[in-house]
Every structure is written in C-alpha cells, then in structure tokens.
N, C-alpha and C positions, 0 to 999 in steps of 0.2 A: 745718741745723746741720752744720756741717764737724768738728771736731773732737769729740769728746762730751764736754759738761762733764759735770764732777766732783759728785755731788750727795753728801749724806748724810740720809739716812733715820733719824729717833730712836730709831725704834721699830719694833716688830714690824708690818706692814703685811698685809692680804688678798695669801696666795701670786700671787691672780690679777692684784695689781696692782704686786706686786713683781718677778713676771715682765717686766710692760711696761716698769719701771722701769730693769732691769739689760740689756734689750735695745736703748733709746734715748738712757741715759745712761749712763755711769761711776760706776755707784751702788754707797755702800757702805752695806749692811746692818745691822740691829742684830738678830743671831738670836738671840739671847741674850734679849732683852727687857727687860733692865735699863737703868732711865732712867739721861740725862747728868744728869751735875753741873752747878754753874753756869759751872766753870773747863773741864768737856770742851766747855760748849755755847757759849763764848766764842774758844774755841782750833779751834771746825768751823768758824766765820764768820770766821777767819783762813785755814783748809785748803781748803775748799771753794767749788765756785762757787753752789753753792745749798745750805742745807739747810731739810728737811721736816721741823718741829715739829709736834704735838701738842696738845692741849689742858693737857697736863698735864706739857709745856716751860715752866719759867720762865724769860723772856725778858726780864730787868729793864734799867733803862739801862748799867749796869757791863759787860754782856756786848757792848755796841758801842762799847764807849770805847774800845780798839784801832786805830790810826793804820792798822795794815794789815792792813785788813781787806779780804777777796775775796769773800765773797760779794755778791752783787747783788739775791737774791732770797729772802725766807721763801717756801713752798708749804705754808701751816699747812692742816694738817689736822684741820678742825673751822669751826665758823659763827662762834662768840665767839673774838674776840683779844685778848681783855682782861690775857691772859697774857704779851703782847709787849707791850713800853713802844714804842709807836707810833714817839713825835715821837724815841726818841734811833734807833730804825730809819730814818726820815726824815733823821735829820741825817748819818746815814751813809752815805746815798742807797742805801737797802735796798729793794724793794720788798717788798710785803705781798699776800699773797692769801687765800683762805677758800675753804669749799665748801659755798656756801648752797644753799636748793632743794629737795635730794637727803632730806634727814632732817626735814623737813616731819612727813610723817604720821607715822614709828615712832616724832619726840618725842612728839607729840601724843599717841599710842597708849598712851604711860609714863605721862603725865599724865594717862588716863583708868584707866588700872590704879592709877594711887596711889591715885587718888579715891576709885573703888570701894573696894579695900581697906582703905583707913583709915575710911571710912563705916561697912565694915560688917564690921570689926575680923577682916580675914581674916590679916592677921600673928598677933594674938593667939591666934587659932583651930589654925590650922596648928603655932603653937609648941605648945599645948595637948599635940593630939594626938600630936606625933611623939614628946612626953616622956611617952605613956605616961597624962596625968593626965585625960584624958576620964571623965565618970562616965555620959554619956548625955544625952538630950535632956531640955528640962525648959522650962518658958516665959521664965523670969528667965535663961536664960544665954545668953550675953555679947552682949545686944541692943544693935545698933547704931542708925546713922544711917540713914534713907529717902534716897536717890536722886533718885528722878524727880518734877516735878516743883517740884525748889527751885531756888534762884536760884544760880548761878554768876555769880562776879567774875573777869573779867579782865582784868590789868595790862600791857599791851602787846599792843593788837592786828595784830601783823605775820601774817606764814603761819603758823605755828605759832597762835597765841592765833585766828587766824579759824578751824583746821583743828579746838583743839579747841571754839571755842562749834559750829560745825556738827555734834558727835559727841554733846554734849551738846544741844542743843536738838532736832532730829530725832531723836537716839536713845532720849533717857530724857527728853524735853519738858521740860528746865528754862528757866527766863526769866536771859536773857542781860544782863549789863553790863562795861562795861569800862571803863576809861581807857587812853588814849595820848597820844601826846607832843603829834602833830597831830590834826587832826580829820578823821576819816573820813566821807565822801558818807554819809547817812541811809540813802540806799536801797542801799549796798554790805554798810554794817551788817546791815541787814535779810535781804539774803539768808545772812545766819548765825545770824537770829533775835536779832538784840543790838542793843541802845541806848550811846551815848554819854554817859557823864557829866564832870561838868566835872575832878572831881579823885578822886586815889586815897583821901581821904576818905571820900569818897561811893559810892565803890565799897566800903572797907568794911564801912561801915554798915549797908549792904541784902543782904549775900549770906553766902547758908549755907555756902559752899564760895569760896574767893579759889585763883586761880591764878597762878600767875608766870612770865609770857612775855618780859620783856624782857632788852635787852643787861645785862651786868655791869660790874664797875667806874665809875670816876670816880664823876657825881653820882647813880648808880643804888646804891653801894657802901651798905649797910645800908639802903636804901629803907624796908623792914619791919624797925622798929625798938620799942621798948617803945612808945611812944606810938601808934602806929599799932595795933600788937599790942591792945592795950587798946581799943581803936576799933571793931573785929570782935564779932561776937554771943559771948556764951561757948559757942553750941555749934556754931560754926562750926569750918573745917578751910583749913589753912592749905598748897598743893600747889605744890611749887618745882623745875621741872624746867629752869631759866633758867642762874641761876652762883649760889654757893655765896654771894659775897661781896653776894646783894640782902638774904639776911635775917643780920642781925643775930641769931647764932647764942644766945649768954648770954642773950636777950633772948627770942630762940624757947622755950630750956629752961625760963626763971624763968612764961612765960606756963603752958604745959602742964602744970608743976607747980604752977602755980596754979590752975588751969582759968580760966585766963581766956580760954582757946578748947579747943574738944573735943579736938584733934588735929590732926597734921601728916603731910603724903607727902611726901618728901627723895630726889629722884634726886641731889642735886650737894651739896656743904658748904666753908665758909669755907675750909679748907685741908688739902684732896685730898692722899695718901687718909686724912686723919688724921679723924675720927670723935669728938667729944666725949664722953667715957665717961657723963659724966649724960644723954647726949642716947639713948645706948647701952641704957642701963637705964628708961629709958621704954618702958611699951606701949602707949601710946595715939602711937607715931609709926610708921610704915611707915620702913626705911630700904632703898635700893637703892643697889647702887654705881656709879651714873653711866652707868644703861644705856639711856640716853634714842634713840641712836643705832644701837643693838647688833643688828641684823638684818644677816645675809648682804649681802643687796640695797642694804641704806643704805651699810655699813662701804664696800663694795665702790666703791660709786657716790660714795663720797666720796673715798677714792682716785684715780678714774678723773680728778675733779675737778680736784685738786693735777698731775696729770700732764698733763692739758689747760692748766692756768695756768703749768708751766714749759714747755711745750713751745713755748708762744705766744711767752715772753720771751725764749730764747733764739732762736728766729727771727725775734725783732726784730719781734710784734706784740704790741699789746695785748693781757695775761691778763683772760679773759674775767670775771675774781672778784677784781682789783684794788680791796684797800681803801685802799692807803696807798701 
C-alpha cells in the first residue's frame, strides 16, 4: 500500500488490534463507544475508503443509495451479516468480509452455559440469593431439568452446532440430532455423536433441549415461530445463540407463559439491545447480552481478522473472508 487508506472503525475495538489499525491505515477511531446513526454510517461510506462495522451496524439499503460513494470495502466484524443489506452493498460495488473460524468454540461455550443454566434454573437461584430471600435447603426447592443423558437438537450443523453436539455428547452423554440445510457424510456426523434428520420438525419432536446454530435473516427470519414452538416437548428448552431475528420473539414469550416448553437461554434478541419487558419478567428464561463471542482471545482474534481482510484488498488481493 502506498498511500494509507482512510478507514473508519464503529466502534470501540481490542487496544491490541486498534494499535495495528492506526499503524497500517489512517484509521479513525470511535473512543467514545457510542454507536453511528444511520445518516453518520451513510455519510462514512461517502468519507472513507473502508469502514469496519459491527454486528450491531445497521446497514440497510438507504445507507448506499449515495452516487458517491468511496468506500470499497465493509471489514465487518463478526460471522453473521445479516445486518448489511448484501445485494444494495453489491450494487455499489462494496465488498463484504466476516471473521468466521475464530469464535467457533466461546459461541459454543455460551450455548452450553445457557443450557446448563436454564436446565437447572441457575438465573433463578443466583437472583434468589443475592436478594436476600434464601431460607435454606429443602428437597422441593427450585428443582430443575437433568442434563446428561437427554437428547439435544440441532438446527444448523456448521462449526459451531458440530462444536456444541461434541460438548454435549462426550461431556454429559446426550444423543445428538440436527437438521441442516445440506446433508452431511454419516460418518462426519458421527464423529460428534449425531444423526441427520430430514426436517426441523423432526428435530423438534424428539429433543429435551433445541439449539440454534444457524445463519439469521431472509428465509431463516422467525424459523422458530408458534407452530413450531408448539411442536417441542413442554418440557423441553429452547437455546438461541444464532441471531435474534430466527425466533419469533411474541411467539417465544406467549409459548413460556404458556408452558408450552420449559424454558429458554437467549444470548441475541429480535432488536439489539432492546429486550422485551414481558420477556424481562420471566424466570424461567436465562437472558445474556450477546456474549457468545466475549473472550479476550476471540474478541481479539476477530479483530486480527477484519485487518487481515483489509490489508489483502488494498494490496490488491483477495480477502481471505470475502462474502460478498
């Protein structure tokens, strides 16, 4: 690179990767941490030669309707880009990158903490106590779900949904099923201890525990919707560490207060960081604020990612994490 292009950064970024950032490019920082609007994040892809969105950038087609426009390149950071509208990126001739790979295991690792914890009603527990309202142990209090064992469903088997049926199957011996879009080799299944079924029906139907691994938006948008909901055991549990917009949010709350499933674990929700107050005042849901990612090592390593996919484009190679 001869001259340093111009980048813009959304958001607060790992010091260690923001360093690299302002040493390679003309990068201007967000210390502050306060998100753009949708007029700041229209008017950077006018200013800039790259900017580094976010998962939690919306990127709708209005923000590239702009004639002149300068940027060339999104370096989103994060796996799901279901927050950038793709095709009007495309018709801008923007490219698009991700930072898959890297946050494999600590999703995984959220998705086996919601499990647990909504199983075996450890949010209930921990609010109990800190307010004070403990009376002591007793055999009727606040018995949960058994673990090991039962059956796990999951709904998209990419790196993630293989990494957690392998946490679940060798660690608490549950029998594995999934659905996905393709069909995965028998024996690739198997070395994660899971079987193929034909449809996400059938995946409801047989598991004490559903998991949610797939991409968000388009035809994946409310996937888990009343009917499906209704589909599940009632004392099954419903664990969504995917995007906000697969479950059919009205349709999550009206089921749980119906008991028409046990409960639910929620790292992600319909529309980040807004939180549905009825969904708020349920105990039988675990709620986390979208820490699927949240390790030093991942954060970091996802960074490193977005800087490896600009550095490629501006020297005029292919980014290693081009989706678009």
């Amino acid at each position: 690179m001869s001259a340093k292009p111009r980048i813009l950064v959304t958001r607060k970024w790992p010091k260690a990767v923001e360093n690299v950032l302002v040493e390679r490019f003309d990068a201007a920082l967000n210390a502050t941490d306060v998100p753009l609007s949708e007029a700041e994040l229209g008017a950077a892809l006018q200013t800039f030669d790259a900017v580094l969105p976010t998962v939690s950038d919306k990127l709708p087609a209005v923000v590239f309707a702009n004639a002149s426009m300068k940027a060339k390149i999104l370096g989103n950071y994060g796996v799901g880009y279901n927050h950038i509208d793709i095709a009007a990126a495309k018709a801008a001739d923007i490219v698009v990158t991700n930072t898959p790979d890297v946050l494999t295991d600590c999703t995984a690792d959220i998705s086996m903490t919601l499990l647990l914890s909504v199983a075996r009603r450890a949010g209930e527990g921990e609010r109990e106590v800190r307010a004070g309202q403990w009376t002591g142990w007793r055999p009727t209090h606040m018995v949960g779900s058994k673990v090991t064992g039962k059956t796990l469903g999951i709904i998209g088997f990419g790196r993630i949904g293989k990494v957690m049926a392998k946490r679940c199957h060798f660690g608490f011996d549950m029998d594995i099923v999934f659905q996905n879009r393709s069909r995965i080799d028998p024996a690739e299944a198997a070395r994660y201890g899971a079987r193929q079924l034909d449809s996400i029906e059938e995946v409801l139907a047989v598991s004490d525990f559903v998991s949610l691994h797939c991409p968000g938006g388009g035809e994946n948008r409310h996937l888990i919707d009343t009917k499906r909901l209704s589909l599940m055991k009632r004392g099954a549990f419903l664990i969504n560490t995917a995007r906000g917009d697969v479950v059919d949010e009205a349709a999550l709350i009206a089921a749980l207060e119906a008991g028409t499933i046990r409960g639910a674990g929620l790292d992600v929700y319909e529309a980040e960081p807004g939180v549905p107050e009825a969904l708020r005042r349920l105990q039988n849901v675990v709620l986390l604020p979208h820490l699927g990612s949240a390790t030093d090592e991942t954060r970091t390593a996802m960074g490193m990612k977005v800087v490896d996919n600009i550095t490629a484009f501006f020297e005029g190679r292919e980014p290693p994490d081009r989706v678009a």
